[in-house]
C-alpha positions in Angstrom: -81.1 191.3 -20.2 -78.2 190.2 -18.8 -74.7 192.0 -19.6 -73.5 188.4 -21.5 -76.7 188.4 -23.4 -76.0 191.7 -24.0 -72.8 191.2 -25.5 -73.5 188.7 -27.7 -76.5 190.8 -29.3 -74.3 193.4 -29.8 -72.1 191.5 -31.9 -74.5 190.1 -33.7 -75.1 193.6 -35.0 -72.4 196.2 -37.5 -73.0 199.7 -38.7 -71.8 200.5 -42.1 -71.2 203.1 -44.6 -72.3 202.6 -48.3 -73.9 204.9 -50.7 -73.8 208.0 -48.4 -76.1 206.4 -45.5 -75.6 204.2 -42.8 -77.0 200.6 -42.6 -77.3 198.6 -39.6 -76.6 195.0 -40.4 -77.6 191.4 -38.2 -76.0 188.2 -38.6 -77.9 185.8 -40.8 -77.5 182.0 -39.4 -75.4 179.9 -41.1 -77.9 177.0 -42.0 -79.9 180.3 -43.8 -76.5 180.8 -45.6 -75.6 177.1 -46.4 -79.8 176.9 -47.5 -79.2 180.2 -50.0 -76.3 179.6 -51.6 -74.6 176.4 -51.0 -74.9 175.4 -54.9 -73.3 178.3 -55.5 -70.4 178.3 -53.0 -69.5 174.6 -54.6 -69.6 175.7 -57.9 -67.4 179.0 -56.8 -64.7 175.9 -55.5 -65.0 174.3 -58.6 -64.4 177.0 -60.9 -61.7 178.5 -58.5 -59.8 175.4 -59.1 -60.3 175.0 -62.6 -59.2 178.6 -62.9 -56.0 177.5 -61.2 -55.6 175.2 -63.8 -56.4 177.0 -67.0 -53.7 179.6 -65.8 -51.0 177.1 -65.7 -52.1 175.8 -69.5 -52.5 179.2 -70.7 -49.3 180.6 -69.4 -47.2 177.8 -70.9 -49.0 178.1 -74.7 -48.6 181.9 -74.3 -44.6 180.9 -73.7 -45.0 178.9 -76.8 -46.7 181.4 -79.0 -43.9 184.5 -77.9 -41.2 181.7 -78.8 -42.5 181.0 -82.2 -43.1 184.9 -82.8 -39.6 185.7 -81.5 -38.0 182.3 -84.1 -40.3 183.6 -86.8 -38.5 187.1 -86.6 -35.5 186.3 -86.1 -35.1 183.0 -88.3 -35.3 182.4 -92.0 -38.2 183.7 -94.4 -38.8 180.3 -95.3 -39.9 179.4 -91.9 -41.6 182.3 -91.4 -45.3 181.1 -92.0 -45.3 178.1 -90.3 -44.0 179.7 -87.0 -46.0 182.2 -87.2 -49.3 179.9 -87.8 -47.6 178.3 -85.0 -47.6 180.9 -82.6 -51.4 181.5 -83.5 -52.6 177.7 -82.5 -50.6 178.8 -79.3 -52.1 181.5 -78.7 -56.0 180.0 -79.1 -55.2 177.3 -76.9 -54.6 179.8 -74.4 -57.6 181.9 -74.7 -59.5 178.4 -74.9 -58.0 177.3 -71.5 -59.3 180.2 -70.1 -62.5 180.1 -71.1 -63.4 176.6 -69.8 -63.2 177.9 -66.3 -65.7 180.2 -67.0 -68.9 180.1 -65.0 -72.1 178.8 -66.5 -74.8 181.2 -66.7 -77.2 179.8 -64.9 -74.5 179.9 -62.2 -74.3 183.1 -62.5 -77.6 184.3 -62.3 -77.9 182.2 -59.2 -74.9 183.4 -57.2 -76.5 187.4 -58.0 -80.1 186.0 -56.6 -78.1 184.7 -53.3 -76.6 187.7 -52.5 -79.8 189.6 -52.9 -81.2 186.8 -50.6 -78.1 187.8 -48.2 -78.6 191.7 -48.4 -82.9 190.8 -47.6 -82.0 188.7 -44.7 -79.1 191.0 -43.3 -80.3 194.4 -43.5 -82.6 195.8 -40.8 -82.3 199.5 -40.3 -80.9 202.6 -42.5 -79.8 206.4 -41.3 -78.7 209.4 -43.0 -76.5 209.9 -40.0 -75.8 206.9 -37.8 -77.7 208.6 -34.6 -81.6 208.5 -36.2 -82.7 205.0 -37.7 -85.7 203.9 -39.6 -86.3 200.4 -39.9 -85.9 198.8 -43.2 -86.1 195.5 -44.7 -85.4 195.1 -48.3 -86.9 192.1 -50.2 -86.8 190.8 -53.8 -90.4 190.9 -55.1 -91.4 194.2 -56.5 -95.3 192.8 -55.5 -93.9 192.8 -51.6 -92.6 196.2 -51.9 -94.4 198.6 -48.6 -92.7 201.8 -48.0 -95.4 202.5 -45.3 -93.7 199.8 -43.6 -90.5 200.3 -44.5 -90.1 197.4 -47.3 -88.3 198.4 -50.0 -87.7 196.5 -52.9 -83.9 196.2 -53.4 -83.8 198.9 -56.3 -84.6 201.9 -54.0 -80.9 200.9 -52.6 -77.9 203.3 -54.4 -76.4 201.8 -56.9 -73.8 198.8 -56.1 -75.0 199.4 -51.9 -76.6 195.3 -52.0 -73.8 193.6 -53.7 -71.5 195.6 -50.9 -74.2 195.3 -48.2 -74.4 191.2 -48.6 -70.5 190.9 -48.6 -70.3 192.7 -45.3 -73.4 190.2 -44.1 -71.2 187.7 -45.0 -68.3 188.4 -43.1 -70.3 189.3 -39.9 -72.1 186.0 -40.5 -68.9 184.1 -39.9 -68.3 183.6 -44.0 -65.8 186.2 -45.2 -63.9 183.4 -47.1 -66.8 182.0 -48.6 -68.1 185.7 -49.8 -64.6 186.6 -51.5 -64.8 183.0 -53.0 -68.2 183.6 -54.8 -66.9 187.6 -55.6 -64.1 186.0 -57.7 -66.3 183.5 -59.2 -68.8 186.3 -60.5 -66.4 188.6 -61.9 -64.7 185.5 -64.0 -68.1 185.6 -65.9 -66.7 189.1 -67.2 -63.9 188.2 -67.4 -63.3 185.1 -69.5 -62.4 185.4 -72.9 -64.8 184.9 -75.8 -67.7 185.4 -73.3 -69.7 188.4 -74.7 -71.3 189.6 -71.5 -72.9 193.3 -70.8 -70.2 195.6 -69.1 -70.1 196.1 -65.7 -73.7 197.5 -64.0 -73.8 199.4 -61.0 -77.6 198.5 -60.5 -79.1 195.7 -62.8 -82.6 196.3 -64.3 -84.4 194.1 -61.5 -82.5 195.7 -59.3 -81.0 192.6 -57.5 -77.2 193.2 -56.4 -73.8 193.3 -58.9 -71.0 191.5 -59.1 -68.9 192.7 -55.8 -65.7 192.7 -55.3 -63.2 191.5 -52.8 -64.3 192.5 -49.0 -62.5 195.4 -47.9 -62.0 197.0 -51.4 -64.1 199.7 -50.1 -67.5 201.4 -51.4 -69.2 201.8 -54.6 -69.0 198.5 -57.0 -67.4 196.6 -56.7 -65.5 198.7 -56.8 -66.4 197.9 -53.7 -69.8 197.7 -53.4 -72.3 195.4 -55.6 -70.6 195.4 -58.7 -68.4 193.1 -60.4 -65.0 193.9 -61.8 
């Protein structure tokens, strides 16, 4: 091999801490990306700029409703109630604005299957001690699961080490922006108010990645690693 060729497979290639081992990583094409998870990065747009919006809305009826609170204290008994029911409608349209940039659940479900699609594609060796590797592909089917030949279904990982795993996969695949784009999109499904949604998981009970958060937030998840929020 020649020392160019060389080169470029080496950079094709990061070691990584998460989860007290080391992972060796490999680019993942971008047509294998834009194939995965395009949906989802458009829908990630989409409710970043709606978020944008909402935030403007709320933070002007939230003005409202303190202004009403502060006049009803401060202002004849006889206005009290009104201002008071006034501040309330204020303060619903704000929590309503909020909510409408929530994502869908579907949505949802799909960015978390993408990045486990990421983390699958991406991962090709593990070490307790970045000198001795084994080689290790994770996949998504329990059924495909063969530890004999080093396929692990993504469960065996620590918890929150594939939600981190895929963002890093991300960013040596060229698509650090797009990663931090879907990050923020997941967590404002925990987010959003008058959602109910199950707290934050560290591992979820297929054992697919968590919510992660922004790329270089550090380990564990997301927190730093594959968990949202």
């Amino acid at each position: 091999m020649s020392a160019l060729l060389a080169e470029l497979a080496a950079a094709s290639v990061q070691e990584v801490e998460a989860g007290g081992l080391h992972w060796r990583l490999r680019r993942v094409a971008s047509v294998d990306l834009l194939e995965a998870g395009g949906g989802y990065l458009l829908a990630a747009r989409r409710t970043a700029r709606l978020s944008a919006e909402a935030e403007v809305l709320a933070t002007a009826a939230e003005a409202e409703a303190a202004e009403a609170l502060r006049a009803a204290a401060e202002g004849p008994v006889e206005t009290r109630a009104a201002l008071q029911a006034a501040a309330a409608a204020a303060a619903q349209r704000a929590q309503a604005a909020r909510g409408q940039a929530s994502p869908a659940d579907g949505q949802v479900a799909g960015g978390l299957r993408f990045l486990d699609a990421v983390c699958a594609a991406g991962v090709t060796h593990v070490s307790r001690d970045g000198k001795v590797w084994d080689a290790l592909r994770f996949v998504t089917d329990r059924k495909a699961e063969d530890v004999a030949t080093g396929r692990l279904h993504l469960s065996s990982a620590p918890p929150g080490v594939p939600g981190k795993l895929a963002m890093d996969i991300l960013a040596l695949s060229g698509a650090k922006e797009a990663g931090e784009l879907l990050a923020r999109f997941l967590r404002a499904a925990t987010t959003a108010p008058g959602r109910a949604r199950p707290p934050v998981r560290d591992r979820p009970a297929d054992g697919g990645a968590v919510v992660p958060a922004p790329l270089g937030a550090g380990d564990g998840v997301h927190g730093g690693g594959a968990g949202y929020g």
